[in-house]
C-alpha positions in Angstrom: 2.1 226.9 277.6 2.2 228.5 274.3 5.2 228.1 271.7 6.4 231.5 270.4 5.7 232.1 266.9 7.8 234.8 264.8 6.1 238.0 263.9 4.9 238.5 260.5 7.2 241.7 260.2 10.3 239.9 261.2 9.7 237.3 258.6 9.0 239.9 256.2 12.0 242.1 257.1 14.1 239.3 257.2 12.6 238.2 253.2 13.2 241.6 252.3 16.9 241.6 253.4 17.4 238.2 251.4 16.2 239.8 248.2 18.1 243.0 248.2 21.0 241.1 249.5 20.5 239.0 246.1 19.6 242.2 243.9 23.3 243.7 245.2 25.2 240.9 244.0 23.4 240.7 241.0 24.0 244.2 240.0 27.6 244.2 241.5 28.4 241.0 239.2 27.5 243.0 236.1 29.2 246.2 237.2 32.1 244.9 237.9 32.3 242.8 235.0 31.4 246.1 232.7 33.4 248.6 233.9 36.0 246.6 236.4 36.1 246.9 240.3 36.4 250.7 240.3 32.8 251.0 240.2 31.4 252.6 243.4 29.0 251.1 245.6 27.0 254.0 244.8 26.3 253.3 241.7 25.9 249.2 242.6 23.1 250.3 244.8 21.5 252.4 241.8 21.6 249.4 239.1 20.1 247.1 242.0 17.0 249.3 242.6 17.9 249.9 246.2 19.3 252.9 248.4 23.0 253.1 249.5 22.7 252.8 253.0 21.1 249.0 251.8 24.2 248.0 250.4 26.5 249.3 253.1 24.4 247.3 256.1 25.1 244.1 253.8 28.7 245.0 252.5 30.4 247.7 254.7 33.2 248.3 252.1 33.8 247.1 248.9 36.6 244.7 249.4 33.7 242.9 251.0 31.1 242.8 248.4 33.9 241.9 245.7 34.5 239.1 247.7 31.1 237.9 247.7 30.5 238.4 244.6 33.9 236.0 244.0 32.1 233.8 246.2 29.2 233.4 244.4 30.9 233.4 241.2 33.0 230.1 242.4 30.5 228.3 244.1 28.2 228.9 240.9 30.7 227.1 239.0 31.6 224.3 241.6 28.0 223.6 241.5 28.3 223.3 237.4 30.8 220.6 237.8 29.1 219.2 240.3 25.4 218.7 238.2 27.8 217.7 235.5 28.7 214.1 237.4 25.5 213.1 236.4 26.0 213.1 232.9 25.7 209.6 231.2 29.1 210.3 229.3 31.6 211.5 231.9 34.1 213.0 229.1 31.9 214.7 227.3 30.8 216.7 230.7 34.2 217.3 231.7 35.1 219.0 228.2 31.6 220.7 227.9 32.0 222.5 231.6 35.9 223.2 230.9 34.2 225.1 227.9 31.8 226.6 230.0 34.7 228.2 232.1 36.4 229.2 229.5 33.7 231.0 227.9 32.3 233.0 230.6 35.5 233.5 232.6 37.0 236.7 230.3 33.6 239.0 231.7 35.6 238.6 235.0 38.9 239.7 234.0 39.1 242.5 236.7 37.7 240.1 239.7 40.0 237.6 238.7 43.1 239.5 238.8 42.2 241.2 241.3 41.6 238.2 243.6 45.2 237.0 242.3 46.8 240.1 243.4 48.6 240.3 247.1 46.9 243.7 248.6 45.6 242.0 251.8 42.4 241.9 251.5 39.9 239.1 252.2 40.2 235.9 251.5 38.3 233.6 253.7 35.0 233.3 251.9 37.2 232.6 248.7 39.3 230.1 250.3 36.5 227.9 251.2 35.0 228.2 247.7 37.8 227.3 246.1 38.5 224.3 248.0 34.8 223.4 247.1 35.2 223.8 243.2 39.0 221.9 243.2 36.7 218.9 245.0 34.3 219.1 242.5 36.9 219.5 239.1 38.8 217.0 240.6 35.6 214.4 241.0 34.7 215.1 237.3 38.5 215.0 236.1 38.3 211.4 237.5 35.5 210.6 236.3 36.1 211.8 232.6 39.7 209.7 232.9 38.2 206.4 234.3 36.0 206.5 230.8 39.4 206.6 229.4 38.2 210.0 227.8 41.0 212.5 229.3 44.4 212.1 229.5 45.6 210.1 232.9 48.6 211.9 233.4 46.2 215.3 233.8 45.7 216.8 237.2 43.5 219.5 238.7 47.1 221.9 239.0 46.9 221.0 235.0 43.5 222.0 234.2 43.6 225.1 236.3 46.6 226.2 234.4 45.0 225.4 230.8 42.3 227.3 232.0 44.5 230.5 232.8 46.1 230.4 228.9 42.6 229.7 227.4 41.3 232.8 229.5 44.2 234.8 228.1 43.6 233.5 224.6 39.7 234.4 224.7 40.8 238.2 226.3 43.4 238.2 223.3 40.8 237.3 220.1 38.2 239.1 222.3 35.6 236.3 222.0 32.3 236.7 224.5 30.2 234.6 225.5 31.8 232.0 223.2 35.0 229.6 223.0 37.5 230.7 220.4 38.8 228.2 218.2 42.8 228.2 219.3 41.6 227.7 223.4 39.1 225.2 222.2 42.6 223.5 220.4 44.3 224.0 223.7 41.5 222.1 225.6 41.7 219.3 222.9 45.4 218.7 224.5 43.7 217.2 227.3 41.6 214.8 225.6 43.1 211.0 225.4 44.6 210.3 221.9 43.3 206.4 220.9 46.2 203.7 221.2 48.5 206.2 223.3 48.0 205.5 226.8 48.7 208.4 228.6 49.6 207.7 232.5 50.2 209.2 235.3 53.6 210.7 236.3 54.3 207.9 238.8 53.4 204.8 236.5 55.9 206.0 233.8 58.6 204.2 235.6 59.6 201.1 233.6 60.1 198.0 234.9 63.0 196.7 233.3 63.3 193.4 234.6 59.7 192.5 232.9 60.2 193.7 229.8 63.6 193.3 229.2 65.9 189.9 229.4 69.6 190.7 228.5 70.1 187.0 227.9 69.1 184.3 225.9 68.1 184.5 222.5 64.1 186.5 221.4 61.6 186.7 219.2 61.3 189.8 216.3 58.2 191.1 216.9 57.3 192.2 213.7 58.3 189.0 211.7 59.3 186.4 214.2 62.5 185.4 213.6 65.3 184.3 216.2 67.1 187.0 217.2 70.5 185.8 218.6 72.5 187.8 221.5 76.0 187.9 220.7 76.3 188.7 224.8 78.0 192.2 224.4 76.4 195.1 224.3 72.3 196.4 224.2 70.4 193.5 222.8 68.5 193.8 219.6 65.0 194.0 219.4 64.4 193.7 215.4 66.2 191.2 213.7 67.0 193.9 210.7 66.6 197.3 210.0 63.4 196.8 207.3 61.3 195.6 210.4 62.5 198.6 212.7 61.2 200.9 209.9 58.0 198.6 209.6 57.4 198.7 213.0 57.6 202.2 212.6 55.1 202.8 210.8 52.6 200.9 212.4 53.1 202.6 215.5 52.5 205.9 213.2 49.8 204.7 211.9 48.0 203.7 215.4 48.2 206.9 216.5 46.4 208.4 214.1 43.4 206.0 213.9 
């Protein structure tokens, strides 16, 4: 009994359908990003070195190589984030690959609205590659707030939407294949500010009965004098306006440092 072994020619074939398949999307990704996705498949087929009917037995229409070129696009940068979990400084790679984003993103303008638009086509490739870069943002988001290095009220929702206004701001001072200053600014608003801890929407709830104690008599905090409670109304928490201003200030001051 002998095991079948593939033929040479379908190994071959099959090698060659790889490449072209690869040399399509290549040339698609810069067409499209050029000229927009009016470009026909004609003229994909001529940038890629290959003949039309070799794009049409990979991508019948065009609806379906945009979307695989979205695909690729995605899952390209789901992979970035993901390689970027490895970094030794978790912040640092979260800011560096929101840059990355930011600065190649605007090439796409056309594919991107275009995938945001409701005409009914497509979507099931794109779906799945989304939900594989949100997992991997989201695992470097984390990872960049547990070093205490990005805000801890940010969420993925968040960073997709600074993303959107840093895209528009790059397509608006027409900056390629760099970040412009004001989107790297709008980035910066994610970043932790020293002595300001930022949490996250559901910790912001106070707990008064910890912090506060509306009877008895307390401490000034800035110079430690007895504050009496007169038992009517809010209680004091300086014990004169001079340390309310001074306290003041060194809150100020903190959050500058």
């Amino acid at each position: 009994m002998t095991a079948s072994v593939e033929a040479p020619s379908n190994t071959a074939a099959r090698a060659d359908a790889r490449r072209n398949r690869a040399l399509v999307l290549a040339a698609a990704q810069r067409a499209f990003a050029e000229h927009g996705p009016s470009v026909s498949l004609a003229e994909v087929a001529r940038r890629a070195g290959v003949g039309a009917g070799t794009v049409y037995r990979h991508f019948p229409t065009k609806f379906d190589l945009l979307e695989a070129v979205m695909q690729q696009r995605v899952d390209r940068l789901a992979k970035l984030a993901a390689d970027h979990l490895d970094a030794p400084d978790p912040g640092a790679a979260f800011f560096d690959f929101c840059t990355e984003v930011v600065a190649s993103t605007p090439g796409n303008e056309a594919l991107c609205e275009l995938m945001q638009s409701d005409d009914g086509w497509p979507r099931a490739l794109m779906m799945s590659a989304g939900a594989r870069f949100h997992k991997a943002l989201g695992a470097l988001l984390q990872a960049g707030q547990r070093q205490g290095a990005v805000r801890g009220d940010i969420e993925v929702s968040d960073v997709l939407a600074i993303f959107t206004g840093c895209v528009a701001i790059q397509r608006l001072q027409q900056s390629k294949g760099r970040i412009d200053r004001t989107a790297a600014i709008v980035l910066d608003a994610m970043r932790a500010v020293p002595g300001v801890t930022n949490r996250a929407p559901e910790a912001n709830v106070r707990n008064e009965s910890s912090d506060r104690n509306e009877t008895g008599d307390h401490r000034c905090p800035v110079c430690d004098a007895t504050i009496r409670h007169t038992g009517t109304g809010r209680r004091a928490r300086y014990c004169s306006a001079a340390c309310r201003q001074k306290a003041h200030r060194q809150r100020t001051a903190a959050r500058r440092s």
